[in-house]
DSSP file (Angstrom, degrees, kcal/mol; ACC not computed):
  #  RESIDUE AA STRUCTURE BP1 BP2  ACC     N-H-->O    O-->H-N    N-H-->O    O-->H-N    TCO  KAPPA ALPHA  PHI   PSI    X-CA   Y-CA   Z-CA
    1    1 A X              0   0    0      0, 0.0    86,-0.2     0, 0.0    87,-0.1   0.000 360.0 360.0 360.0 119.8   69.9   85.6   75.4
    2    2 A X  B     -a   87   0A   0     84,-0.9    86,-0.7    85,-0.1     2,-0.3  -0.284 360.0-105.2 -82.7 169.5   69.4   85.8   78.8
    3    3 A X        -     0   0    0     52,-0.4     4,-0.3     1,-0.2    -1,-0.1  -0.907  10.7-153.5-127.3 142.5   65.7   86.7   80.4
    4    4 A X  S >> S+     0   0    0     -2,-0.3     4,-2.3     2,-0.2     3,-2.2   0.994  91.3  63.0 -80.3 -61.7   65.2   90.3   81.9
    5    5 A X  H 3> S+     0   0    0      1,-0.3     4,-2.3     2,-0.3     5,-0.2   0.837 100.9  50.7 -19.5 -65.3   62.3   88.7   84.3
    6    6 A X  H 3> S+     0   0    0      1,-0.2     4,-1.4     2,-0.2    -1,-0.3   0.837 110.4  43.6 -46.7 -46.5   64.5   86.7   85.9
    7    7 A X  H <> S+     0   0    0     -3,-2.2     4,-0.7    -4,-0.3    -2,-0.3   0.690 112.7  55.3 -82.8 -11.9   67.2   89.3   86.8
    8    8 A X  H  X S+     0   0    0     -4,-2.3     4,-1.3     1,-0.2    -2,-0.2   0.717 111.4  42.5-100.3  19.1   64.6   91.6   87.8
    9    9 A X  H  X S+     0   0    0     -4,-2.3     4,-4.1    -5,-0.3     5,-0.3   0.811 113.9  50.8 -87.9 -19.7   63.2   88.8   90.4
   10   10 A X  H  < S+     0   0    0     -4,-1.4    -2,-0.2     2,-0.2    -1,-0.2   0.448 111.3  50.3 -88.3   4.6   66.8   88.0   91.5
   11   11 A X  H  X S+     0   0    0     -4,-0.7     4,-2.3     3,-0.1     5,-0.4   0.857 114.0  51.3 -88.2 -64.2   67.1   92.1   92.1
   12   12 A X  H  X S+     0   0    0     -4,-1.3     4,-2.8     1,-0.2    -2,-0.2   0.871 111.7  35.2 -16.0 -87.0   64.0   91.9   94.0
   13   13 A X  H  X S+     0   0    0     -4,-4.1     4,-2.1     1,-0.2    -1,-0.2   0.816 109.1  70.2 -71.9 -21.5   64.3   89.2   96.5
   14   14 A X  H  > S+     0   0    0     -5,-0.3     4,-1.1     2,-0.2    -2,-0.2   0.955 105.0  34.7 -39.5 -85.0   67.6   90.1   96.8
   15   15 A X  H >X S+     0   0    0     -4,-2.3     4,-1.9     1,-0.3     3,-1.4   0.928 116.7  58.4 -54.9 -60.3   66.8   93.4   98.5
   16   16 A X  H >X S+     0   0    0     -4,-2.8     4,-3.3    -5,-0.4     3,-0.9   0.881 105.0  51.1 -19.1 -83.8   63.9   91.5  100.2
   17   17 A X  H 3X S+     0   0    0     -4,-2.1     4,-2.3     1,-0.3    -2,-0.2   0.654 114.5  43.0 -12.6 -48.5   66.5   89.1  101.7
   18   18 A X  H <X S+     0   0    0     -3,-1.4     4,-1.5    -4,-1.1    -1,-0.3   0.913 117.1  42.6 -97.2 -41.9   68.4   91.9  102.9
   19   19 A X  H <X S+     0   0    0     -4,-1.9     4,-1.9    -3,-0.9     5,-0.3   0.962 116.8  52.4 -63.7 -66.5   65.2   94.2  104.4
   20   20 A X  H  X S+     0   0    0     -4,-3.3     4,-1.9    -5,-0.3     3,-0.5   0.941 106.4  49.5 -42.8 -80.2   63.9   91.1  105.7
   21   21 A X  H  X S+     0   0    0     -4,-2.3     4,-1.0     1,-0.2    -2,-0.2   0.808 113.6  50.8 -25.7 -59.5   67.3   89.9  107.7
   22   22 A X  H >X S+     0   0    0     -4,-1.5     4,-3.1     2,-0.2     3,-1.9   0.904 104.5  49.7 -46.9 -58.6   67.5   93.3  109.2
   23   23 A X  H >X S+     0   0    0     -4,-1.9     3,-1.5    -3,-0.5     4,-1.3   0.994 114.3  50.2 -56.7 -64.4   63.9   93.8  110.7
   24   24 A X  H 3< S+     0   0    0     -4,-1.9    -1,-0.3    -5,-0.3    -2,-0.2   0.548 102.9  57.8 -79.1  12.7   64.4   90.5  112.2
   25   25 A X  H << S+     0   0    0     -3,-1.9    -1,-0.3    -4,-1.0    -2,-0.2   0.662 115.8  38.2 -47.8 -55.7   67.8   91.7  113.6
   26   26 A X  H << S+     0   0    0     -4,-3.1     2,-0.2    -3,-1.5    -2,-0.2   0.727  89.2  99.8 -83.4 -12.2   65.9   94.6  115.4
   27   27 A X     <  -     0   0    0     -4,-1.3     2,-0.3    -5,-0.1    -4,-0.0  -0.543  64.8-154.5-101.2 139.4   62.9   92.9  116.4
   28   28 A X        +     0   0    0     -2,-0.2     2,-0.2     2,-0.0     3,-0.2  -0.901  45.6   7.6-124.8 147.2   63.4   92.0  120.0
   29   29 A X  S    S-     0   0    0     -2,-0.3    -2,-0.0     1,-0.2     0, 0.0  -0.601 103.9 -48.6 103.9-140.2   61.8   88.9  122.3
   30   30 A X  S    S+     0   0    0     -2,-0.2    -1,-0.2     4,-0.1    -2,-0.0  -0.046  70.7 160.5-123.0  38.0   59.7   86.1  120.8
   31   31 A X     >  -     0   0    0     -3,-0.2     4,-2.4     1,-0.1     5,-0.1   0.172  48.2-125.6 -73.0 165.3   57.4   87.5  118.8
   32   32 A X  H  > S+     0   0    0      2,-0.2     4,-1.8     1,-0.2     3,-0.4   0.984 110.5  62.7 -77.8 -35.6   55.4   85.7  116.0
   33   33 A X  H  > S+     0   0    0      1,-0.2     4,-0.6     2,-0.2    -1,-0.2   0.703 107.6  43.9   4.9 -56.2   56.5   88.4  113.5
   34   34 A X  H >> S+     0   0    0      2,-0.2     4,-1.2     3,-0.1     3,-0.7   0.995 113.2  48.8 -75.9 -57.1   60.1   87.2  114.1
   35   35 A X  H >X S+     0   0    0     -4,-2.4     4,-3.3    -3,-0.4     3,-0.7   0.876 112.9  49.6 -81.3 -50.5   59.4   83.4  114.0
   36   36 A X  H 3X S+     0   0    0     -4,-1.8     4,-1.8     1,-0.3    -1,-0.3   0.814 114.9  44.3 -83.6 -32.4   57.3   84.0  110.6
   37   37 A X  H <X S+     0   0    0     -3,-0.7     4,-1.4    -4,-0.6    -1,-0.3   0.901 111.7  51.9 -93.1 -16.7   60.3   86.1  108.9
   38   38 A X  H <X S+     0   0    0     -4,-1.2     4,-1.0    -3,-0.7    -2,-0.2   0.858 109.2  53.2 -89.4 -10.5   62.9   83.7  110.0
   39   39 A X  H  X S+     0   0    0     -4,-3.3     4,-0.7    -5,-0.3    -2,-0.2   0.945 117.7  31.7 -31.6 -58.1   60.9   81.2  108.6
   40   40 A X  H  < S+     0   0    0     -4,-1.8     4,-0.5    -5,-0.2    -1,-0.2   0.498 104.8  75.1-104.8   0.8   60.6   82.8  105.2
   41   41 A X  H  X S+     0   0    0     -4,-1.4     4,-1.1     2,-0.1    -1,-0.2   0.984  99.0  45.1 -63.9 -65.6   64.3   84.7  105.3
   42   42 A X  H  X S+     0   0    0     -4,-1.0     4,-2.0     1,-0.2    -2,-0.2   0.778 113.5  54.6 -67.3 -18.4   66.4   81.2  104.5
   43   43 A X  H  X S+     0   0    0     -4,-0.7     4,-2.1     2,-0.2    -1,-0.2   0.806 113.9  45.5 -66.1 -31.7   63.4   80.2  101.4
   44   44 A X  H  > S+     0   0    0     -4,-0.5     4,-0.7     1,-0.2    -2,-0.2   0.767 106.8  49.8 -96.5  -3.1   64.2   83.4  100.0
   45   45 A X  H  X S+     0   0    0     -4,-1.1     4,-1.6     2,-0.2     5,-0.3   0.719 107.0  54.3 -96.3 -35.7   67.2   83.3  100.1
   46   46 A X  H  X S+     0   0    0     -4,-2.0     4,-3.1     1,-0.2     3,-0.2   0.978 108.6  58.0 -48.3 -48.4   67.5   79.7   98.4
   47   47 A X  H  X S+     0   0    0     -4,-2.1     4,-0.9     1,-0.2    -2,-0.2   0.407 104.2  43.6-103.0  19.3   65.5   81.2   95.8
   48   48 A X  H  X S+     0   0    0     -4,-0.7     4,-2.1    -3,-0.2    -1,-0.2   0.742 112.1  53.6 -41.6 -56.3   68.0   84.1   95.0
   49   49 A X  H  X S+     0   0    0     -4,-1.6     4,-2.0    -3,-0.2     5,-0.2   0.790 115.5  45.3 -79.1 -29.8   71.0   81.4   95.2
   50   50 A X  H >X>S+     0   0    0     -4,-3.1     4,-2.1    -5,-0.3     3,-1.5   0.897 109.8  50.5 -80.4 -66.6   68.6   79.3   92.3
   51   51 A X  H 3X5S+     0   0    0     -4,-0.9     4,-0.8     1,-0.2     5,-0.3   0.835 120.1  40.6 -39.4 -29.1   67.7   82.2   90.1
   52   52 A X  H 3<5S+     0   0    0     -4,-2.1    -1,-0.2     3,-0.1     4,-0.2   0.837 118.9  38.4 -89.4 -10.2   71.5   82.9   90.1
   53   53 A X  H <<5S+     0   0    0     -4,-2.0    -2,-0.2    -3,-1.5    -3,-0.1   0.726 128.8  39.0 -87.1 -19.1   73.0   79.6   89.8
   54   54 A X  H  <5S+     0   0    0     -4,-2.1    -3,-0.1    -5,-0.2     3,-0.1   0.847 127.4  15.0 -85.4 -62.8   70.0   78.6   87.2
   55   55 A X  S  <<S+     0   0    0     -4,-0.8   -52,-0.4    -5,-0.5    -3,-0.1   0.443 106.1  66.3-117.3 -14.9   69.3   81.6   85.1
   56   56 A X        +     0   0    0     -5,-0.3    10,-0.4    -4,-0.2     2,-0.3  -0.166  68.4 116.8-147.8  65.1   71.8   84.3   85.1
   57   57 A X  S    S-     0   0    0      7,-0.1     7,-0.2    -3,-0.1     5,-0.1  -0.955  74.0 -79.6-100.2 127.3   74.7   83.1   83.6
   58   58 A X     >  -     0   0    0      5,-1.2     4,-0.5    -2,-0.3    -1,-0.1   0.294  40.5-140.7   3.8 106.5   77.0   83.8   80.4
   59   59 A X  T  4 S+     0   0    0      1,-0.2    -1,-0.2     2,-0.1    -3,-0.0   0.719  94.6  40.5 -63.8  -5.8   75.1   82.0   77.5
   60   60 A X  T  4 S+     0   0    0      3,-0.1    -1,-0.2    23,-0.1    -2,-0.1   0.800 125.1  16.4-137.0  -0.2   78.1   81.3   76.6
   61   61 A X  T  4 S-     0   0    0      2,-0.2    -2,-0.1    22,-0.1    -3,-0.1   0.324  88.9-132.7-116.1 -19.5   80.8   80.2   78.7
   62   62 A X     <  +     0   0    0     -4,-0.5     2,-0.2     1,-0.2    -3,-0.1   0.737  56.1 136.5  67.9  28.2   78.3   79.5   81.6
   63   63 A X    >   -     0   0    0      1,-0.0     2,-1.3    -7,-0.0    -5,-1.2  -0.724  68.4-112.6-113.5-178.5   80.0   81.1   84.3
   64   64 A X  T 3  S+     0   0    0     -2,-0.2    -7,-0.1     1,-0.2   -11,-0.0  -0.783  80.5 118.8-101.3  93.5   78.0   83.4   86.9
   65   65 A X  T 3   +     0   0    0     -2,-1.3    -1,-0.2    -9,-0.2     2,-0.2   0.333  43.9 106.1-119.6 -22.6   79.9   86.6   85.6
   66   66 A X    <   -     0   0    0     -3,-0.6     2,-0.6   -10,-0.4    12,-0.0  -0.268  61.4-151.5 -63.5 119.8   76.5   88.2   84.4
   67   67 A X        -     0   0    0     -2,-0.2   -60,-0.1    -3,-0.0    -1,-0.1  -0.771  25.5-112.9-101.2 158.2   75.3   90.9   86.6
   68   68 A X        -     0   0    0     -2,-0.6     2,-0.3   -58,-0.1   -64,-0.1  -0.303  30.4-164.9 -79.1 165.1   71.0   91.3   86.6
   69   69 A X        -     0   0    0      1,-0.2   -62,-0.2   -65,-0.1   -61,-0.1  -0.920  14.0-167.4-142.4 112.9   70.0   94.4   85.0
   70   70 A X  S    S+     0   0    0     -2,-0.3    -1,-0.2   -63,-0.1   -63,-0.1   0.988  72.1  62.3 -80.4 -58.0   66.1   95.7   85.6
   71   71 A X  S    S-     0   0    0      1,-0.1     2,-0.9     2,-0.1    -2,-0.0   0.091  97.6-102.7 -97.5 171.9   66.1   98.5   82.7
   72   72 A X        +     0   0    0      1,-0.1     2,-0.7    17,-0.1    -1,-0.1  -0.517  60.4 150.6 -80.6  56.4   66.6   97.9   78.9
   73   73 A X        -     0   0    0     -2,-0.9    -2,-0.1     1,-0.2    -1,-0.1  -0.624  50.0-106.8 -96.1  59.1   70.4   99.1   78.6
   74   74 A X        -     0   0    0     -2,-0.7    13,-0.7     2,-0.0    -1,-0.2  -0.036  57.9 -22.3  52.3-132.8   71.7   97.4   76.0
   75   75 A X  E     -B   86   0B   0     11,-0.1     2,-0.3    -3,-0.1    11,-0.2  -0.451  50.3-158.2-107.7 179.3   74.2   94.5   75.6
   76   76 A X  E     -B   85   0B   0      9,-1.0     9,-1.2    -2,-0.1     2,-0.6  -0.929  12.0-136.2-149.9 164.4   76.9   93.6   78.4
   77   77 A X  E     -B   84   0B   0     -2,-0.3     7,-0.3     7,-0.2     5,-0.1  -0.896  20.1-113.0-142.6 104.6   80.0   91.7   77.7
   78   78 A X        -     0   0    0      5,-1.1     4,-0.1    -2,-0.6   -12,-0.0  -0.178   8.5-146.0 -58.7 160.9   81.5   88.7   80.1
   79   79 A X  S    S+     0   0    0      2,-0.1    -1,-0.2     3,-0.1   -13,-0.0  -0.012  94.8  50.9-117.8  18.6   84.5   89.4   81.7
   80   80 A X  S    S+     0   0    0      3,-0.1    -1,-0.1   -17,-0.1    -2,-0.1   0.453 131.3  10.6-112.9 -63.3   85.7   85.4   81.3
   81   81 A X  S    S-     0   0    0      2,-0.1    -2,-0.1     1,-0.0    -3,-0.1   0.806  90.6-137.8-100.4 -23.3   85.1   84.9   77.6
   82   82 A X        +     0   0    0      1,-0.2     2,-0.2    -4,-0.1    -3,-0.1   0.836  51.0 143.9  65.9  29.6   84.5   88.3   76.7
   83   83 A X        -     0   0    0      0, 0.0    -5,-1.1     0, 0.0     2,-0.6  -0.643  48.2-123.0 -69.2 147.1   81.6   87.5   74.3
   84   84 A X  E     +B   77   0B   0     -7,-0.3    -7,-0.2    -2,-0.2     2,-0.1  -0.917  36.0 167.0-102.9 124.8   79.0   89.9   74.3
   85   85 A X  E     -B   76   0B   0     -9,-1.2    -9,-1.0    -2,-0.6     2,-0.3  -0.307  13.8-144.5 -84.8 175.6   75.1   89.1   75.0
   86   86 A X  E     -B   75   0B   0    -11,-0.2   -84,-0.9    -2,-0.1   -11,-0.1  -0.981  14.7-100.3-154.2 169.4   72.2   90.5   75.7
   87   87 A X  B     -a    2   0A   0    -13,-0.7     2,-0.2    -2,-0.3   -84,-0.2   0.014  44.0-101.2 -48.1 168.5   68.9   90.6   77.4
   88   88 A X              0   0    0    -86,-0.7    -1,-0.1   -87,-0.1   -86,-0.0  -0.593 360.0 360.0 -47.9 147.6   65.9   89.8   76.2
   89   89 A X              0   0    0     -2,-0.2   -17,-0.1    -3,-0.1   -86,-0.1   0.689 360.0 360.0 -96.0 360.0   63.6   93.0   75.0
């Protein structure tokens, strides 16, 4: 059983990751702003790539086929072994 917390941190900093990169795309000269988010862009972004390599995998075939889910939608079904799992409630 895989743990809803977990996909809904890797949904999170995901979109973080991606809102972050951008502002510091637009932000122009040398401000500390910029320095402080490309600082903290490549840490959050390792710790997307751990919550997915780590946690949100097949329970039973172990490959990264699981896609994160925030809401409580039932079961989902891997597309390698074609077991079905589910979340935690």
């Amino acid at each position: 059983m895989l743990k809803r917390p977990y996909a809904r941190a890797y949904i999170v900093l995901y979109y973080l990751v991606i809102v972050i990169f951008c502002i510091t795309f637009f932000i122009e000269g040398q401000s500390v702003l910029r320095e402080i988010l490309s600082w903290t862009l490549p840490v959050l972004w390792i710790a997307v790539l751990i919550i997915r390599l780590k946690y949100l995998r097949c329970p039973y075939c172990r490959k990264l086929t699981v896609e994160p889910q925030w809401s409580e939608s039932g079961t989902q079904e891997c597309i390698n072994c074609g077991k079905v799992f589910e979340y935690d409630k």
